[in-house]
C-alpha positions as CSV (number, residue, x, y, z in Angstrom):
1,X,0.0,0.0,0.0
2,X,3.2,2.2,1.2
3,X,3.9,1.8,-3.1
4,X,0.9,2.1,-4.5
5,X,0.0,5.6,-2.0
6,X,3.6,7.0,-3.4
7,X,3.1,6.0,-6.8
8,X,-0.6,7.9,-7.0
9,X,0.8,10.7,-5.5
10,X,3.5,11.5,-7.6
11,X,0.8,10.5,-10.8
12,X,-1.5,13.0,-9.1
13,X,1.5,15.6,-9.2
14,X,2.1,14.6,-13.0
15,X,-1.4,15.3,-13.9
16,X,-2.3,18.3,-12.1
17,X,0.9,19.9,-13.6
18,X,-0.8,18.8,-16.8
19,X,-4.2,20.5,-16.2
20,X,-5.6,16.8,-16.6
21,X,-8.4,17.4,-13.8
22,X,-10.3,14.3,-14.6
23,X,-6.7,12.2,-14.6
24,X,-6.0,14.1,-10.9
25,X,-9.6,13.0,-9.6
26,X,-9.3,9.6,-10.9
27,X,-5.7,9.2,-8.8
28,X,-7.1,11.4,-5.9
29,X,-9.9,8.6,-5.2
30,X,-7.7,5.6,-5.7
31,X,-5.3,7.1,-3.4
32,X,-8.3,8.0,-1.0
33,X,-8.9,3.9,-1.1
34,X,-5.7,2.8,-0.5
35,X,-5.7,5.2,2.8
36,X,-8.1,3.6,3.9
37,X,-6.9,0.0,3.3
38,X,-4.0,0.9,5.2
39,X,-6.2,2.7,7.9
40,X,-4.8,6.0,7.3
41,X,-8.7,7.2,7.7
42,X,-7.8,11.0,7.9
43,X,-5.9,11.2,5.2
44,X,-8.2,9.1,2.6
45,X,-11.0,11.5,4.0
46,X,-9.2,14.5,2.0
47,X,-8.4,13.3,-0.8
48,X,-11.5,11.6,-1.1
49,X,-12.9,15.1,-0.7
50,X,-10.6,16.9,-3.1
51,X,-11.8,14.4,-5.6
52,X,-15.2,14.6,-5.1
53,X,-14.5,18.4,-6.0
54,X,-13.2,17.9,-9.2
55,X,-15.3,15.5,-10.0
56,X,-18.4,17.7,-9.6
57,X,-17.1,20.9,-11.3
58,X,-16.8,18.0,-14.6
59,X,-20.3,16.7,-13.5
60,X,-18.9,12.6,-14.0
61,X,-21.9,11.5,-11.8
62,X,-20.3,7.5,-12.2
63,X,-16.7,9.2,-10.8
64,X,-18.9,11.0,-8.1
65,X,-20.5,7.3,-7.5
66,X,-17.3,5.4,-6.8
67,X,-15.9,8.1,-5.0
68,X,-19.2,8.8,-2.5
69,X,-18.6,4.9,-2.0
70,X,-15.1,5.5,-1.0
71,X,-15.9,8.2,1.5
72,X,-18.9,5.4,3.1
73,X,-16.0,2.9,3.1
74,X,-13.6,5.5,5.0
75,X,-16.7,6.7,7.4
76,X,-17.6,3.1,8.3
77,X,-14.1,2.5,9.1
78,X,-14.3,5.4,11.7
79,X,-17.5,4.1,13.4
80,X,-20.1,7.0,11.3
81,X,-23.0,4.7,10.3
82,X,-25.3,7.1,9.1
83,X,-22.7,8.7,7.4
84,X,-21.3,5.8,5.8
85,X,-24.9,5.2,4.8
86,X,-25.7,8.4,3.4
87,X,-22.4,7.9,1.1
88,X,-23.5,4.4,-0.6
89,X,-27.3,5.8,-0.8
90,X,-25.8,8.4,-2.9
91,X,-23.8,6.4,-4.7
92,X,-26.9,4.0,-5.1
93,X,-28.7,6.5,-6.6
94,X,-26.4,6.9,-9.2
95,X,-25.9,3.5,-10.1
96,X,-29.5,2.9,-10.6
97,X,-29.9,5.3,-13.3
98,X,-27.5,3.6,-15.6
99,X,-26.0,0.5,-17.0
100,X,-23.5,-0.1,-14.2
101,X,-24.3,-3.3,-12.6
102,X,-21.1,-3.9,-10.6
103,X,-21.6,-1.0,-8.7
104,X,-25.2,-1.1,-7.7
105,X,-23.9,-4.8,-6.4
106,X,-21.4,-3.7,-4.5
107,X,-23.1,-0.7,-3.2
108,X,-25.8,-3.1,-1.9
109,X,-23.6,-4.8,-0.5
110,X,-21.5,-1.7,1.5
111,X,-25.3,-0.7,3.0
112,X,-25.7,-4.3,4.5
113,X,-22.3,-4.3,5.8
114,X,-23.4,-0.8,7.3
115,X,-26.8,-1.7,8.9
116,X,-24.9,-4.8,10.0
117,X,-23.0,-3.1,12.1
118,X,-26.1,-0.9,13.2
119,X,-27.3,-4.2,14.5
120,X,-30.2,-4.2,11.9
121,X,-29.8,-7.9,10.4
122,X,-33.2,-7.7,8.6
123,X,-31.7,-5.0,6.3
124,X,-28.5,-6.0,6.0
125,X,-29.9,-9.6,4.7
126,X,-32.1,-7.3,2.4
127,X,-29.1,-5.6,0.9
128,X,-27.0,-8.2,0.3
129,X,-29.8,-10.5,-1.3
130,X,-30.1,-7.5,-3.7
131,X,-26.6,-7.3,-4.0
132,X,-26.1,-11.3,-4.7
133,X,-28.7,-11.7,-6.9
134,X,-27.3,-9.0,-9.5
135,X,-24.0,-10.2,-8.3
136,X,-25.1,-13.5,-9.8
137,X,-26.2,-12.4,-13.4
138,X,-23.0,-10.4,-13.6
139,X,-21.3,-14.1,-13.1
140,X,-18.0,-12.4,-11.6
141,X,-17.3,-14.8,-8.3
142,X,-15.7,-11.8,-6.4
143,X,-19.2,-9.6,-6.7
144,X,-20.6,-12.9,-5.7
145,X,-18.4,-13.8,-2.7
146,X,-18.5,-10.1,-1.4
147,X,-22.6,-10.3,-0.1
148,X,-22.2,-14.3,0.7
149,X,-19.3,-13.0,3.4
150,X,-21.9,-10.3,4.6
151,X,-24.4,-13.1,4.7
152,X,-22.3,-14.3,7.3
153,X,-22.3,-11.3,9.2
154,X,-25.9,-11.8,9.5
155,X,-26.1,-14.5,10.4
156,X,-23.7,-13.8,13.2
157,X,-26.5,-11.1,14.4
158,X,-28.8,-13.9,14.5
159,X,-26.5,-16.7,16.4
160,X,-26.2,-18.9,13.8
161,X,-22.7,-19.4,13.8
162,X,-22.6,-22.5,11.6
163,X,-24.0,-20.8,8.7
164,X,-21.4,-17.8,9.1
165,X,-19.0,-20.3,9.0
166,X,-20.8,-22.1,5.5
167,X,-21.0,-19.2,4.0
168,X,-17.9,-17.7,4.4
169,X,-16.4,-20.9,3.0
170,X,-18.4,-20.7,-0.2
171,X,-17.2,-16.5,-0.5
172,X,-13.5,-18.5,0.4
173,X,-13.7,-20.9,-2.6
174,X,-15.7,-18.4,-5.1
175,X,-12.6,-16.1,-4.5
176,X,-9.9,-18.9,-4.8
177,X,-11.2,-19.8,-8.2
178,X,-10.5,-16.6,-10.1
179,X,-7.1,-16.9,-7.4
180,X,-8.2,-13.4,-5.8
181,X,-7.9,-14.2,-2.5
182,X,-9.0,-10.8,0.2
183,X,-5.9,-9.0,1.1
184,X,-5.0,-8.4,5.1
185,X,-6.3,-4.7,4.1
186,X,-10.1,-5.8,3.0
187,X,-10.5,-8.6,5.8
188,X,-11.5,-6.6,8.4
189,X,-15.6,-7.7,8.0
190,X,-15.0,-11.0,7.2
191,X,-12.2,-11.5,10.2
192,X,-15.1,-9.7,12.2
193,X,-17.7,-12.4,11.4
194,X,-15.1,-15.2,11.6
195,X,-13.7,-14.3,15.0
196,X,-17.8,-14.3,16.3
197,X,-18.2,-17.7,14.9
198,X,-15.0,-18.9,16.2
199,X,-16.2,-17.4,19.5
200,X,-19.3,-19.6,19.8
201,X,-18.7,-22.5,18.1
202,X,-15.1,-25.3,18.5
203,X,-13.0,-25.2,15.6
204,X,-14.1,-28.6,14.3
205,X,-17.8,-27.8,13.9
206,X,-16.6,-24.2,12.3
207,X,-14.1,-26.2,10.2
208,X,-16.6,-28.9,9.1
209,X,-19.4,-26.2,8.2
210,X,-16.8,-23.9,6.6
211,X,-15.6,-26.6,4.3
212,X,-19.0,-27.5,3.2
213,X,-19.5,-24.1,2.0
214,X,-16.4,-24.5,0.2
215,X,-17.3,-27.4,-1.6
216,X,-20.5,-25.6,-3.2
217,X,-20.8,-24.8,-6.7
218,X,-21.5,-20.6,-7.4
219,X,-25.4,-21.9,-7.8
220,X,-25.2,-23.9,-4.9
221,X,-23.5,-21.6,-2.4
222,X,-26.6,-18.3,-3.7
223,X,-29.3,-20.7,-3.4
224,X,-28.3,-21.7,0.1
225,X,-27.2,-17.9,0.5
226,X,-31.0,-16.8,0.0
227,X,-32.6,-19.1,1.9
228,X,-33.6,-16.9,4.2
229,X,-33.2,-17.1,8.1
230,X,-35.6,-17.2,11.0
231,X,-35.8,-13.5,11.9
């Protein structure tokens, strides 16, 4: 991340010399992302800011999307639910009025990690249902594995520990099979669900559900991903 920061900053340098403003907001929001990978949370805040500035003077309502949905990323981290909300909902709103698919199914999916950790596991299922199932006709296993690992964050809210541990085994495999595992960085929800599961249930029984997830095929693992809980 160290790098990546220092090569978008001096590409940020390069372009504003340049006059490219689009270029500069582009390298100003991936920089904001990697901040916040690396937990620098301040830091991503303003650049994520400076971005969103340039890109609404050039009115690029998809660059204003995916940079809103960095700044819900960076609030989350910092414990600002209804900020972190108000971000995706924004970026939402954009992604519904075009043909952008990937981000409408990972935006979903960001608004049920949020109201997860607002303790609301009826809307966070809600979100990531919505985000899976377009996840599912996009047919890319990462957008598929993202909502199956906040699928068992819900089912952490509702003690079922086993099923945390299934699904996060099917997100596991889905991820291993285009060999794009989650980096330390983008763990922290999934490390958050597995350390409740691990809590509350031996290592065998979380090892023997986990590996049955694992062993699903990308139907099997959604079907058994919207099969939907006792509330």
């Amino acid at each position: 991340y160290e790098q990546a920061l220092h090569a978008l900053d001096e590409g940020v340098e390069l372009a504003t010399q340049l006059g490219s403003t689009e270029q500069t907001m582009s390298l100003l929001a991936l920089a904001g992302n990697i901040l916040v990978l690396s937990g620098d949370n301040d830091a991503a805040r303003a650049r994520h800011e400076e971005a969103l500035r340039l890109a609404q003077r050039l009115s690029l309502q998809s660059a204003i999307a995916f940079i809103r949905n960095g700044m819900g990323l960076c609030a989350r981290r910092q414990g600002d639910y209804h900020l972190a909300r108000a971000h995706h909902e924004h970026a939402l709103s954009v992604y519904r009025r075009g043909p952008l698919p990937l981000g409408a199914a990972l935006t979903y999916a960001w608004l049920g990690y949020t109201a997860e950790l607002e303790g609301d596991a009826d809307q966070a299922e809600a979100n990531h249902i919505e985000s899976l199932t377009i996840a599912r006709k996009i047919g890319d296993p990462r957008a598929v594995a993202l909502p199956l690992e906040g699928l068992g964050g819900v089912a952490v809210l509702r003690g079922d520990y086993q099923r945390c541990a299934t699904l996060l085994g099917a997100a596991t495999a889905l991820r291993a099979s285009v060999d794009a595992p989650l980096p330390p960085g983008e763990r922290v929800d999934v490390d958050r669900a597995a350390g409740a599961a691990h809590a509350h249930i031996d290592n065998s029984a979380f090892d023997l559900a986990f590996d049955e997830g694992a062993a699903m095929t990308l139907d099997a693992a959604c079907i058994y991903a919207t099969t939907l809980t006792p509330t």
